[in-house]
C-alpha positions as CSV (number, residue, x, y, z in Angstrom):
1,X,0.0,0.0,0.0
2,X,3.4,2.2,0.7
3,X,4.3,1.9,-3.0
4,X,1.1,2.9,-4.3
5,X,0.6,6.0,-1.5
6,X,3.9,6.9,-2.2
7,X,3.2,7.3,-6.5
8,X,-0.3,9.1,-6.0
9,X,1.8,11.8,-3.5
10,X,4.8,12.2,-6.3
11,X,1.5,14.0,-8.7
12,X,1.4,10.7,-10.5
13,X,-2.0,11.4,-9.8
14,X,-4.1,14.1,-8.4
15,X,-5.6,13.2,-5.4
16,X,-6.3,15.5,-2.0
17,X,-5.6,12.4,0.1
18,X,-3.3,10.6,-1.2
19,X,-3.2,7.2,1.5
20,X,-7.2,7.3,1.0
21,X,-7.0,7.0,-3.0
22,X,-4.4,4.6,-2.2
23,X,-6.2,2.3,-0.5
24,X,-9.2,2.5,-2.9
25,X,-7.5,1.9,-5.5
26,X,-5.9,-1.3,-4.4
27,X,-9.4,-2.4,-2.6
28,X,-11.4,-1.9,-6.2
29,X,-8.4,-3.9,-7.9
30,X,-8.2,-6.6,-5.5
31,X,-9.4,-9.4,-7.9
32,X,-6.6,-8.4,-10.0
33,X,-3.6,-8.5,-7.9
34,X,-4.6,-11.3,-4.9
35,X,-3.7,-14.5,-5.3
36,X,-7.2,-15.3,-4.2
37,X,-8.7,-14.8,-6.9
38,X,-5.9,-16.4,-9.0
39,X,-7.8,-18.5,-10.7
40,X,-10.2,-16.0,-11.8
41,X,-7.4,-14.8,-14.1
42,X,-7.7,-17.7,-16.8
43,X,-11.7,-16.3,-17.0
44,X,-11.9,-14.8,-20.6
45,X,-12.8,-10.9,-20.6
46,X,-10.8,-10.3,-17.1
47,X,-8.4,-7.9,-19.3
48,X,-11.3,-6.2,-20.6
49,X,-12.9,-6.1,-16.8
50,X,-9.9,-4.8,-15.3
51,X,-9.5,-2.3,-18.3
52,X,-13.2,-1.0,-17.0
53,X,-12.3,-0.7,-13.6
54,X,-9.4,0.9,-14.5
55,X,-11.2,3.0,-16.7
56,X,-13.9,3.9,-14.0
57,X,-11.3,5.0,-11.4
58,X,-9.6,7.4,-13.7
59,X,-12.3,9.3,-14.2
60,X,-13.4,9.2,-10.9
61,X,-9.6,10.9,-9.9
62,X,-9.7,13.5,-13.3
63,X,-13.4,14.2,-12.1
64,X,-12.2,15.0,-8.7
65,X,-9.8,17.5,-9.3
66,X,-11.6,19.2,-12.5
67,X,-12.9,23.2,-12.2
């Protein structure tokens, strides 16, 4: 969770709290990077899912910080 607080608060991304986006981030892409859910990863369409989730927390982040 370090590395990933510690690439939001370089201004990789633009987040007011940094640790917080951290930890959602890694929450929403749990299925993606747990080895519990390892065998999910052979399911076809789990690039495309992960590209949505992705997707979905970008602009959730962009939205956040637009005028």
């Amino acid at each position: 969770m370090s590395q990933l607080t510690a690439i939001i608060a370089d201004g990789s991304l633009h987040a007011a709290d940094a640790e917080t986006t951290a930890r959602v981030i890694f929450n929403a892409t749990a299925k993606f990077n747990h080895l519990a859910h390892a065998a999910e990863w052979q399911n076809p369409g789990i690039g495309a899912e992960l590209d949505e989730v992705c997707s979905l927390l970008l602009e959730g982040i962009h939205a956040s910080i637009s005028p």
